[in-house]
PDB file with one MODEL, atoms N, CA, C and O in Angstrom:
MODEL        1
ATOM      1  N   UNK A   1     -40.999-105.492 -84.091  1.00  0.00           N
ATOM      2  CA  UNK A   1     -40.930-106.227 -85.327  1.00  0.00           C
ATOM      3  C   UNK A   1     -41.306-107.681 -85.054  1.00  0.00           C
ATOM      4  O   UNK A   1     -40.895-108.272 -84.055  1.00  0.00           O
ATOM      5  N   UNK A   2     -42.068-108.221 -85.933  1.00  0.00           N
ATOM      6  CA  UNK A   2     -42.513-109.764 -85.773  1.00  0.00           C
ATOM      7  C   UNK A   2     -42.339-109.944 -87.009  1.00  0.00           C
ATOM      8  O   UNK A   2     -42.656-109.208 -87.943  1.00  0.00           O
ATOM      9  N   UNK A   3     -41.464-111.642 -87.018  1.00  0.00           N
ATOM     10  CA  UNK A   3     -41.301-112.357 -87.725  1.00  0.00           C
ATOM     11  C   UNK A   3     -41.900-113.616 -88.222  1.00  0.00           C
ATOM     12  O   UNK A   3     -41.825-114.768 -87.793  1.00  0.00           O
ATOM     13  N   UNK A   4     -42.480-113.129 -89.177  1.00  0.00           N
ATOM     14  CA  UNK A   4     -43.528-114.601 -89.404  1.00  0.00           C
ATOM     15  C   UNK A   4     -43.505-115.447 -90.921  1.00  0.00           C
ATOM     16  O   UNK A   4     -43.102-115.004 -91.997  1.00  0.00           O
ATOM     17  N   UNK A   5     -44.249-117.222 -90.544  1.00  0.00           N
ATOM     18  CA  UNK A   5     -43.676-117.616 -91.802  1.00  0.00           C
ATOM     19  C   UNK A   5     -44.610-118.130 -92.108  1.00  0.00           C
ATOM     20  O   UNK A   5     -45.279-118.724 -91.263  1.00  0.00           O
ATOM     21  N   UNK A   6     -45.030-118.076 -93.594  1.00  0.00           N
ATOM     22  CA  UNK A   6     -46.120-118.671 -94.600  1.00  0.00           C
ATOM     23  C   UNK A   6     -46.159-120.358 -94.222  1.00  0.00           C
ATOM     24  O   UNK A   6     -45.169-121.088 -94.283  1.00  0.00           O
ATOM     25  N   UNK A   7     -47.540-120.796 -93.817  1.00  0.00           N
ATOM     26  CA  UNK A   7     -46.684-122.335 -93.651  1.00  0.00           C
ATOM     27  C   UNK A   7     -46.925-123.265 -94.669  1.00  0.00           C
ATOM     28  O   UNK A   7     -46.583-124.434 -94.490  1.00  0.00           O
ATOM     29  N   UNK A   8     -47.681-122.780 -96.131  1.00  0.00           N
ATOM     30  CA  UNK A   8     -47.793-123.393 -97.320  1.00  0.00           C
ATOM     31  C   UNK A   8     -46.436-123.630 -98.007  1.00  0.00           C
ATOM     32  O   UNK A   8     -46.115-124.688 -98.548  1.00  0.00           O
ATOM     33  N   UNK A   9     -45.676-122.520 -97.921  1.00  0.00           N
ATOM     34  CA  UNK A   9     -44.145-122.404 -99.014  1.00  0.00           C
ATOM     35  C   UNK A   9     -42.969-121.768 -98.092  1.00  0.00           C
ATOM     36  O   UNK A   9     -41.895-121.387 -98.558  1.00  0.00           O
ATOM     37  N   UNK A  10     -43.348-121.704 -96.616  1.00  0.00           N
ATOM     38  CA  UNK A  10     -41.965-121.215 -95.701  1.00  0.00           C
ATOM     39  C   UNK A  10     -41.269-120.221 -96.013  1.00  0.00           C
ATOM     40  O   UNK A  10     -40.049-120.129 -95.872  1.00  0.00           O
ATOM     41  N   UNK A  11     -42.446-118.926 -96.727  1.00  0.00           N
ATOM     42  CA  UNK A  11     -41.795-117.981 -96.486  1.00  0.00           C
ATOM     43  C   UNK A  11     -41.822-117.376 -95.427  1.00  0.00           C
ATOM     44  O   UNK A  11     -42.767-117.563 -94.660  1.00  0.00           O
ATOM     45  N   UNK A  12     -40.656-116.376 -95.066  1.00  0.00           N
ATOM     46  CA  UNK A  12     -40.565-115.963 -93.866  1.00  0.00           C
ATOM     47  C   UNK A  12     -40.750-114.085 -94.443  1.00  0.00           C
ATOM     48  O   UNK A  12     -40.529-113.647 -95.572  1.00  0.00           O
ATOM     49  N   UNK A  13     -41.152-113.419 -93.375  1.00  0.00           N
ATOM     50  CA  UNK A  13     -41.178-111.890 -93.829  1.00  0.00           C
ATOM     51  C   UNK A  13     -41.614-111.537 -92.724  1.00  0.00           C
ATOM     52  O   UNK A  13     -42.318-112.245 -92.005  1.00  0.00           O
ATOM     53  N   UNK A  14     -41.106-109.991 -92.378  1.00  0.00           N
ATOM     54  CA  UNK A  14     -41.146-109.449 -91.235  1.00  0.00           C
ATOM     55  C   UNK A  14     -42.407-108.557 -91.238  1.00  0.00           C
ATOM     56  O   UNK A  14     -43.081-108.407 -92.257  1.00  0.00           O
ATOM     57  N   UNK A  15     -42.774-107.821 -89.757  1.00  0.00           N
ATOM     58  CA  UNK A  15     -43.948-107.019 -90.554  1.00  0.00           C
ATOM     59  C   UNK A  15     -44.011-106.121 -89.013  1.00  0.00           C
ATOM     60  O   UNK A  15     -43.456-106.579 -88.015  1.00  0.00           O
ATOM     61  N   UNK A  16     -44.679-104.947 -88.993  1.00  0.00           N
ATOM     62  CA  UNK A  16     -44.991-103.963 -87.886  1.00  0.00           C
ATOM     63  C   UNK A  16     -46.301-104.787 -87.174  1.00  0.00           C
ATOM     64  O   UNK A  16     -47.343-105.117 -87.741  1.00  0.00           O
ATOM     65  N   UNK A  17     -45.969-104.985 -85.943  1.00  0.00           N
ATOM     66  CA  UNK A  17     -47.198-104.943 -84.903  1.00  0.00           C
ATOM     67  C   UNK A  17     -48.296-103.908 -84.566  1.00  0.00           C
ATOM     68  O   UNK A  17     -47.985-103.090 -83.701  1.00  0.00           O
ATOM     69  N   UNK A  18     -49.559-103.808 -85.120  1.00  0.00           N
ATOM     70  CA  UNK A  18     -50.212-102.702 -85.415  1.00  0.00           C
ATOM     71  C   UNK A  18     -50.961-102.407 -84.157  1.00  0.00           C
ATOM     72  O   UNK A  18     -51.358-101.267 -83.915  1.00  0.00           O
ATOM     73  N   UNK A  19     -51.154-103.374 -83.383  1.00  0.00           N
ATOM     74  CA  UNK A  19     -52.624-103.754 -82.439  1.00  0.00           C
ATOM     75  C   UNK A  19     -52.387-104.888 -82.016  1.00  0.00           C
ATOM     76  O   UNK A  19     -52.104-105.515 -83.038  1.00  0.00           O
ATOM     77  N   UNK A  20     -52.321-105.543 -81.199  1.00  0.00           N
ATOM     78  CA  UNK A  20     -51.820-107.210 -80.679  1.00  0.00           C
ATOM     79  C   UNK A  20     -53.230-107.038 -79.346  1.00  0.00           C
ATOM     80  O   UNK A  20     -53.393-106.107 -78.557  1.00  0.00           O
ATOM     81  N   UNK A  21     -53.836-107.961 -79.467  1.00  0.00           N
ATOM     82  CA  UNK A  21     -54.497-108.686 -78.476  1.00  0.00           C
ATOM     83  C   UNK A  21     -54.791-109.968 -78.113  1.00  0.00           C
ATOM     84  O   UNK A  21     -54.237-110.897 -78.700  1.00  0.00           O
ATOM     85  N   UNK A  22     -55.692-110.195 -77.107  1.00  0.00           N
ATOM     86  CA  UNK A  22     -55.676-111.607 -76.452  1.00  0.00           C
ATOM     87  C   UNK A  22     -55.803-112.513 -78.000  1.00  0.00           C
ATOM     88  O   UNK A  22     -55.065-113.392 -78.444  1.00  0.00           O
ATOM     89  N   UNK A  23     -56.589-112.123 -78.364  1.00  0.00           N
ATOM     90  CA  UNK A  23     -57.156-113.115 -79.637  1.00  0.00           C
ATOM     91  C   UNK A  23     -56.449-112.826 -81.376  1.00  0.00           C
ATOM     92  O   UNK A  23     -56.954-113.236 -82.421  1.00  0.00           O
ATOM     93  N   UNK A  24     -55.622-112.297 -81.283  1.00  0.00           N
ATOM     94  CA  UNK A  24     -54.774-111.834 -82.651  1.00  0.00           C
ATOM     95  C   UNK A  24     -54.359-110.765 -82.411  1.00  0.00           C
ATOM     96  O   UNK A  24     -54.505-110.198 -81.328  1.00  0.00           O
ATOM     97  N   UNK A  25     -53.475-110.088 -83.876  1.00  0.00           N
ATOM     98  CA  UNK A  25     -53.140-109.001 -83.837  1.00  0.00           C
ATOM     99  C   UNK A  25     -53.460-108.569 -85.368  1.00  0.00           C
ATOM    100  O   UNK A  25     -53.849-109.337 -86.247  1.00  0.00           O
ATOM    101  N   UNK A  26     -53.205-107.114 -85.510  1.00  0.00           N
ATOM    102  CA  UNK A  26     -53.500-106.490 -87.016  1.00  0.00           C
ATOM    103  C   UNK A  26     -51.533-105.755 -87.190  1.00  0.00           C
ATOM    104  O   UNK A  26     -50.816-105.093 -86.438  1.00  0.00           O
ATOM    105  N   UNK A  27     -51.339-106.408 -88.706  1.00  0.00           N
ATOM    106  CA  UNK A  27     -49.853-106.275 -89.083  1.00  0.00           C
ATOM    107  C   UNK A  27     -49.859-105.476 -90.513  1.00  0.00           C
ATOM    108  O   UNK A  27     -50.697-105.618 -91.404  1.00  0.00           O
ATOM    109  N   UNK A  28     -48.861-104.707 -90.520  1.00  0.00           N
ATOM    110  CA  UNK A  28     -48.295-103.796 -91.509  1.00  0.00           C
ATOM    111  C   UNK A  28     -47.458-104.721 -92.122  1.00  0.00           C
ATOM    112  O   UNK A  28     -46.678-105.387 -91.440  1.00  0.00           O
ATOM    113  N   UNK A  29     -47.543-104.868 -93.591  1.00  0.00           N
ATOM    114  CA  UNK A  29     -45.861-105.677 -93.846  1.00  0.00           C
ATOM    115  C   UNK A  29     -45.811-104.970 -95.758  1.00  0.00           C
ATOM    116  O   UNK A  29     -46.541-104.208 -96.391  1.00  0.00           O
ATOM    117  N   UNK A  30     -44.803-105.585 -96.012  1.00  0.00           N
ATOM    118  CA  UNK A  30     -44.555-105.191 -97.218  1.00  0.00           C
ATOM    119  C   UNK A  30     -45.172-106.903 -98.540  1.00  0.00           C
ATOM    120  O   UNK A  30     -44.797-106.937 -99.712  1.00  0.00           O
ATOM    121  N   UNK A  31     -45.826-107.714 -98.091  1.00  0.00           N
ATOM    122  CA  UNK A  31     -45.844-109.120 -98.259  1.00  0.00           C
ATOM    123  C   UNK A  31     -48.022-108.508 -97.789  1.00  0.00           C
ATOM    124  O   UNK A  31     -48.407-107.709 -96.935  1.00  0.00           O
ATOM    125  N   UNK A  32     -48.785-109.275 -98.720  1.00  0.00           N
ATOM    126  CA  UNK A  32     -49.720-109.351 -98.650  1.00  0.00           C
ATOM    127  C   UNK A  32     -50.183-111.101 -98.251  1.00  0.00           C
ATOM    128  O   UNK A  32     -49.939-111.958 -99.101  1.00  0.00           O
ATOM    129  N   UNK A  33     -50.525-111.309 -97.567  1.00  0.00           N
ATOM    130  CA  UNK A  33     -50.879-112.764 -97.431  1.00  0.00           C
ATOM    131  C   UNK A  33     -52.078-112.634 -97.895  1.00  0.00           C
ATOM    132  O   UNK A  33     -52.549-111.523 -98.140  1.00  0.00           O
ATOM    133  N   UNK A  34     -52.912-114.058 -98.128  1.00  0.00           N
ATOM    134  CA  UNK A  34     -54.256-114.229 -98.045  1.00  0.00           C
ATOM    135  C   UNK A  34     -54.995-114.467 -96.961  1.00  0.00           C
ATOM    136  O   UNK A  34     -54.611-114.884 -95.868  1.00  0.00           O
ATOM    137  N   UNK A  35     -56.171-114.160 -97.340  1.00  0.00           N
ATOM    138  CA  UNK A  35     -57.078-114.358 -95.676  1.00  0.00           C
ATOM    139  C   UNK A  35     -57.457-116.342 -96.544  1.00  0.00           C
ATOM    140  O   UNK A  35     -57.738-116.960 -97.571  1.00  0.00           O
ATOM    141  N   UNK A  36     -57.082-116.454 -94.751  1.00  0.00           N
ATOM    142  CA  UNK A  36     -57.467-118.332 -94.602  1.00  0.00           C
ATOM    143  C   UNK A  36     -55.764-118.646 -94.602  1.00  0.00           C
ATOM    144  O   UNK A  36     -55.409-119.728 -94.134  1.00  0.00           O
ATOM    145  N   UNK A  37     -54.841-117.808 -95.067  1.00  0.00           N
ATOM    146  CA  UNK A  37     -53.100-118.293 -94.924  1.00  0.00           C
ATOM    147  C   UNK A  37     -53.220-118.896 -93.313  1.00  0.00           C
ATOM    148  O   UNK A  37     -53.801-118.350 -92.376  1.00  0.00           O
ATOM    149  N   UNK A  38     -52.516-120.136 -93.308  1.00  0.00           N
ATOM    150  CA  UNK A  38     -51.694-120.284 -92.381  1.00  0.00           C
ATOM    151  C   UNK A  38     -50.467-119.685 -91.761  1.00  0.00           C
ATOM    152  O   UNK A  38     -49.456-120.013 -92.383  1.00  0.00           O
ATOM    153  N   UNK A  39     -50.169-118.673 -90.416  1.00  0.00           N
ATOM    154  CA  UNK A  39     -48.619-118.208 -90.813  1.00  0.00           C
ATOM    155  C   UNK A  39     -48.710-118.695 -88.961  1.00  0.00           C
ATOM    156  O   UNK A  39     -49.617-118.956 -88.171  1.00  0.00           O
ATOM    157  N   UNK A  40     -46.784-118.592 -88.899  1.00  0.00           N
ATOM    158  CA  UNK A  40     -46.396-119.504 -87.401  1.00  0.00           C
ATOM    159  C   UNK A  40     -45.543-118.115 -87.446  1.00  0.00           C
ATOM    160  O   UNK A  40     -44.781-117.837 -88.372  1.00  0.00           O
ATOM    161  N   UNK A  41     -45.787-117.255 -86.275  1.00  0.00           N
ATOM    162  CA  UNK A  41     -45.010-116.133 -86.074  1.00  0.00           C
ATOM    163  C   UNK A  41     -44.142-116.188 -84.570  1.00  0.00           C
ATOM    164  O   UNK A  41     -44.351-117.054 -83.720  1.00  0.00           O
ATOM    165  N   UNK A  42     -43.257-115.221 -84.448  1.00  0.00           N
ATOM    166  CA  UNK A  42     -42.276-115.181 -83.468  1.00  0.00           C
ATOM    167  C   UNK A  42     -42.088-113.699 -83.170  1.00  0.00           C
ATOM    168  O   UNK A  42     -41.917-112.875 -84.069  1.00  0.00           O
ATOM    169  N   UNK A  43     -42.137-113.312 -81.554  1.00  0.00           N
ATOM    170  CA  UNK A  43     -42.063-111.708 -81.699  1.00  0.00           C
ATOM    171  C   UNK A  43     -41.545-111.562 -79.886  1.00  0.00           C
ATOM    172  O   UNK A  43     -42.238-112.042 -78.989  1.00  0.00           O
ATOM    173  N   UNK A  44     -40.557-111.005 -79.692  1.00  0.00           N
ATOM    174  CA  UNK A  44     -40.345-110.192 -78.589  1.00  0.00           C
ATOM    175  C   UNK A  44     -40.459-109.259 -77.912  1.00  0.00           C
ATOM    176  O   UNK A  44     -39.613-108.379 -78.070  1.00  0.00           O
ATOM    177  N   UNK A  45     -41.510-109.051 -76.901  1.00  0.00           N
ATOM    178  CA  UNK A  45     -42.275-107.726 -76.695  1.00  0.00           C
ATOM    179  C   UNK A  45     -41.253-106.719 -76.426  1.00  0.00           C
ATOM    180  O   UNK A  45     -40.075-106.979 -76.178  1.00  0.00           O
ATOM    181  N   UNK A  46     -41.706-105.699 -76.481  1.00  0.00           N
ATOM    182  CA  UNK A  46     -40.848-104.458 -76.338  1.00  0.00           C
ATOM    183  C   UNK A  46     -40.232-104.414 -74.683  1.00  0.00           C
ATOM    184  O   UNK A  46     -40.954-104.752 -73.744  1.00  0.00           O
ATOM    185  N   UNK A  47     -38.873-103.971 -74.497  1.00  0.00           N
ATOM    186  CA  UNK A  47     -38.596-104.340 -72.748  1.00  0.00           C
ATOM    187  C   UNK A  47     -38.513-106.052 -72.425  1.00  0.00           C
ATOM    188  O   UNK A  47     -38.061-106.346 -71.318  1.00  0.00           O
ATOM    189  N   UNK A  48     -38.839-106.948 -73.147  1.00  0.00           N
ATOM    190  CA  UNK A  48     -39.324-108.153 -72.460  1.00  0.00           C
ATOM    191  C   UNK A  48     -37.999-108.767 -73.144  1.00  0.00           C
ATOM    192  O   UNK A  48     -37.313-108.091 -73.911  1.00  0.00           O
ATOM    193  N   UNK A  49     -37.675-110.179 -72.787  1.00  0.00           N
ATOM    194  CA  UNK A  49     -37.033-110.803 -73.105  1.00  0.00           C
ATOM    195  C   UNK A  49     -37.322-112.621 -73.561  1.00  0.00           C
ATOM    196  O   UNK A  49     -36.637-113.622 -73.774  1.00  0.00           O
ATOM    197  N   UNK A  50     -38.446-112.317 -73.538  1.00  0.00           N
ATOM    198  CA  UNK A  50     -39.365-113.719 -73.322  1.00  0.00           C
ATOM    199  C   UNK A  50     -39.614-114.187 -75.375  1.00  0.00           C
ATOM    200  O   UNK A  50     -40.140-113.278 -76.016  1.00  0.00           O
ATOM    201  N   UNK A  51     -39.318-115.213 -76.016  1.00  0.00           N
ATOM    202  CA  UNK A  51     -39.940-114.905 -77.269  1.00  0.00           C
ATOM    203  C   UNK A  51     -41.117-115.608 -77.044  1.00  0.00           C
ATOM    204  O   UNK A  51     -41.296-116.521 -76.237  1.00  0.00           O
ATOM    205  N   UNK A  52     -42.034-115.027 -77.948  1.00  0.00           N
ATOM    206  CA  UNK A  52     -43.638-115.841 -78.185  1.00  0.00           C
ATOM    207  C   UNK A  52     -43.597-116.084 -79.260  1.00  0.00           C
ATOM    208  O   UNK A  52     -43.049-115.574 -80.236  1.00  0.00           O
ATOM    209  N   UNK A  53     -44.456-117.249 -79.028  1.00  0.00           N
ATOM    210  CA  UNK A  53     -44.904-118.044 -80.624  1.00  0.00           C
ATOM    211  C   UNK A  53     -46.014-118.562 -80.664  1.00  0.00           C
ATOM    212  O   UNK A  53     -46.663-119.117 -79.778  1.00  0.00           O
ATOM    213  N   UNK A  54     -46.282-118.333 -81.954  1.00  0.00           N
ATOM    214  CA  UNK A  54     -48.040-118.503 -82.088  1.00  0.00           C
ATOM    215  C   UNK A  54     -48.155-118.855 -83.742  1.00  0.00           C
ATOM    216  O   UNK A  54     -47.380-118.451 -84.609  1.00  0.00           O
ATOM    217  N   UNK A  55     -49.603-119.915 -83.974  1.00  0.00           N
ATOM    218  CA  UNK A  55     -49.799-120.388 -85.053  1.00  0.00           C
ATOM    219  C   UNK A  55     -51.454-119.495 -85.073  1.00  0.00           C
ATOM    220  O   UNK A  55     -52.361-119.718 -84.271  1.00  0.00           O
ATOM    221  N   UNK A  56     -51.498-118.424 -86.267  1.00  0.00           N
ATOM    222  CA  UNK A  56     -52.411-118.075 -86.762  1.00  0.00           C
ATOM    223  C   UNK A  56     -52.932-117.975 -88.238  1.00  0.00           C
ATOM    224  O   UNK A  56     -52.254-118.171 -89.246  1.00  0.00           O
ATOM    225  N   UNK A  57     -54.455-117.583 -88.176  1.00  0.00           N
ATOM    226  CA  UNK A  57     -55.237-117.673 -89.343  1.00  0.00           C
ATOM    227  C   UNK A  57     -55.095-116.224 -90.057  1.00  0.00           C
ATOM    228  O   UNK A  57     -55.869-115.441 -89.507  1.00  0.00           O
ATOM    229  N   UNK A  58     -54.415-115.655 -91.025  1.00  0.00           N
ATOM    230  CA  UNK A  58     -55.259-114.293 -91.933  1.00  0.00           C
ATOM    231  C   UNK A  58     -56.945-114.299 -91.985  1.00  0.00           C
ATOM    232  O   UNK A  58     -57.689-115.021 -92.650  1.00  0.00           O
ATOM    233  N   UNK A  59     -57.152-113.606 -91.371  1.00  0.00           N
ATOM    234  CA  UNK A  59     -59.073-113.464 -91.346  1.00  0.00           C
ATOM    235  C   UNK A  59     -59.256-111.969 -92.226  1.00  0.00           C
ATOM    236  O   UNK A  59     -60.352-111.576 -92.628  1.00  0.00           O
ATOM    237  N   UNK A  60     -57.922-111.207 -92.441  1.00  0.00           N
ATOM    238  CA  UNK A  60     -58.763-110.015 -93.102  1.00  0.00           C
ATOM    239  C   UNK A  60     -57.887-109.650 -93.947  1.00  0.00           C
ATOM    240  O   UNK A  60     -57.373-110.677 -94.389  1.00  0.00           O
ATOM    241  N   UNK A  61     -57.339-108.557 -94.513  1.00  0.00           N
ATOM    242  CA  UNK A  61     -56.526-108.327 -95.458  1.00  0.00           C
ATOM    243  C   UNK A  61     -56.574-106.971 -96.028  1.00  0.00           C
ATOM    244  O   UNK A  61     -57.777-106.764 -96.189  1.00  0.00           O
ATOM    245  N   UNK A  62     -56.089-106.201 -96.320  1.00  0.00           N
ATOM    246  CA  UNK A  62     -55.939-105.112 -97.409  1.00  0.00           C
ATOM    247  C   UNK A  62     -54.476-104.887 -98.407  1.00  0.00           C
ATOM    248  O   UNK A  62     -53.423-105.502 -98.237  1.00  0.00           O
ATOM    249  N   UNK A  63     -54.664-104.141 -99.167  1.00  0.00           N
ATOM    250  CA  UNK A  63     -52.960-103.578 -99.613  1.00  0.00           C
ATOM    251  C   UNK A  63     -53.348-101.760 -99.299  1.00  0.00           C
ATOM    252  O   UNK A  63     -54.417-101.290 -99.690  1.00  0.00           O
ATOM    253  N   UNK A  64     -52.472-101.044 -98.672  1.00  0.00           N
ATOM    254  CA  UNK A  64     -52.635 -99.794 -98.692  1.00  0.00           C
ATOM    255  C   UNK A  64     -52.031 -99.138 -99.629  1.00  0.00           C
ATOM    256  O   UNK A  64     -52.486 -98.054 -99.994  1.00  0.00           O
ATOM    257  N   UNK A  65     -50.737 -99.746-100.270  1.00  0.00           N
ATOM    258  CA  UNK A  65     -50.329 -98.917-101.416  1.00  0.00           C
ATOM    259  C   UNK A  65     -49.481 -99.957-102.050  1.00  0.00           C
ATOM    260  O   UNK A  65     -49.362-101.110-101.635  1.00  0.00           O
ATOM    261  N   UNK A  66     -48.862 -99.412-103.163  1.00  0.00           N
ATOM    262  CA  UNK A  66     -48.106-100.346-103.681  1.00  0.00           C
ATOM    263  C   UNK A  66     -46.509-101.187-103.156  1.00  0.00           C
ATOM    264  O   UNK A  66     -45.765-102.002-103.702  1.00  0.00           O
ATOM    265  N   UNK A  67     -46.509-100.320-101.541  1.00  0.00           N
ATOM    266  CA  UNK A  67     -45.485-101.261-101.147  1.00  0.00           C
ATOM    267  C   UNK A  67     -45.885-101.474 -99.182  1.00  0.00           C
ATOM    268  O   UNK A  67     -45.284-101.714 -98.135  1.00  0.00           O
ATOM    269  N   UNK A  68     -46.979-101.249 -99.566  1.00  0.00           N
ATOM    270  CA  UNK A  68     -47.152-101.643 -98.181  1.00  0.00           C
ATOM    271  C   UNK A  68     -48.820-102.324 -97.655  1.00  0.00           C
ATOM    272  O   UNK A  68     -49.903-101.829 -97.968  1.00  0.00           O
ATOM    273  N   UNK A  69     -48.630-103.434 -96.885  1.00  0.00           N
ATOM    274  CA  UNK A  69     -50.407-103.965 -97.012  1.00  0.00           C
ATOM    275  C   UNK A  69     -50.802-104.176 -95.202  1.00  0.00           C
ATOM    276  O   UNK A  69     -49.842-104.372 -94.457  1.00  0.00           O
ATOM    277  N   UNK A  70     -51.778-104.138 -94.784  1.00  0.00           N
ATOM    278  CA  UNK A  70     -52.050-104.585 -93.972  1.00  0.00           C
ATOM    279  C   UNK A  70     -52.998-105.698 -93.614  1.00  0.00           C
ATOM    280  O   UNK A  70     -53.836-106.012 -94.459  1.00  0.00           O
ATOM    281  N   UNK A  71     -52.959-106.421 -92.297  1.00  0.00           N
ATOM    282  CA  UNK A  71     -53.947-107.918 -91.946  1.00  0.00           C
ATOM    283  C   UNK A  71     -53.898-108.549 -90.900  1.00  0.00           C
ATOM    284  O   UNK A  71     -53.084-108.807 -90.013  1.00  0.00           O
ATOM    285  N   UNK A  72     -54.964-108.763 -91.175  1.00  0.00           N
ATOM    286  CA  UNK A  72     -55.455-109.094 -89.425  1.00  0.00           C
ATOM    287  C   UNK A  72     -55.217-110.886 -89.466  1.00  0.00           C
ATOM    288  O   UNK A  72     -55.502-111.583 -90.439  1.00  0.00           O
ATOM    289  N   UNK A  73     -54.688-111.345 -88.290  1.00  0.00           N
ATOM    290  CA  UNK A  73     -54.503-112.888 -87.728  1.00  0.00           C
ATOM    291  C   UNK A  73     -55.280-113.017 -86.380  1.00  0.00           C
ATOM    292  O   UNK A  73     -55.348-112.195 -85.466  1.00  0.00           O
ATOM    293  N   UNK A  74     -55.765-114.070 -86.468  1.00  0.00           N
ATOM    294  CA  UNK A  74     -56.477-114.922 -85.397  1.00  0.00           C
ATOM    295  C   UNK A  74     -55.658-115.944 -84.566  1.00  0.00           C
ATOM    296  O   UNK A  74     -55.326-116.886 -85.287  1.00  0.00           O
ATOM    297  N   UNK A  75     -55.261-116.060 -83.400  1.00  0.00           N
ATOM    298  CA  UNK A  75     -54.397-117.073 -82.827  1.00  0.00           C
ATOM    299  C   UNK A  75     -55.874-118.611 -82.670  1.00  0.00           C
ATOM    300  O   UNK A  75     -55.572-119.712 -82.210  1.00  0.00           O
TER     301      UNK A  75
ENDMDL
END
């Protein structure tokens, strides 16, 4: 689970880690952002104990249904 926050209006909303790599990751959430959003996320790898934090861009976006969307961030 990663926790991340809108940095226009500080919302915060959680979302599934879909794919995480060197250069972003692609997220499941129930919260559609826009592509070009600013969001500052926080996430503890699985086994690890370390938190990471990172300031990324929405570069892509979908909604898959009416309660669930997915989107891609750029670090």
């Amino acid at each position: 689970m990663v926790e991340l926050e809108h940095d226009d209006f500080h919302l915060c909303f959680e979302a599934d880690a879909v794919n995480l790599g060197p250069g972003g990751a692609s997220m499941r959430a129930a919260y559609l952002p826009e592509i070009g959003s600013h969001l500052s996320w926080r996430y503890v790898p699985p086994g690890g104990s370390e938190l990471l934090e990172a300031d990324s861009e929405v570069v892509w976006a979908r909604s898959m249904d009416a309660d669930t969307s997915e989107f891609g961030i750029r670090s």
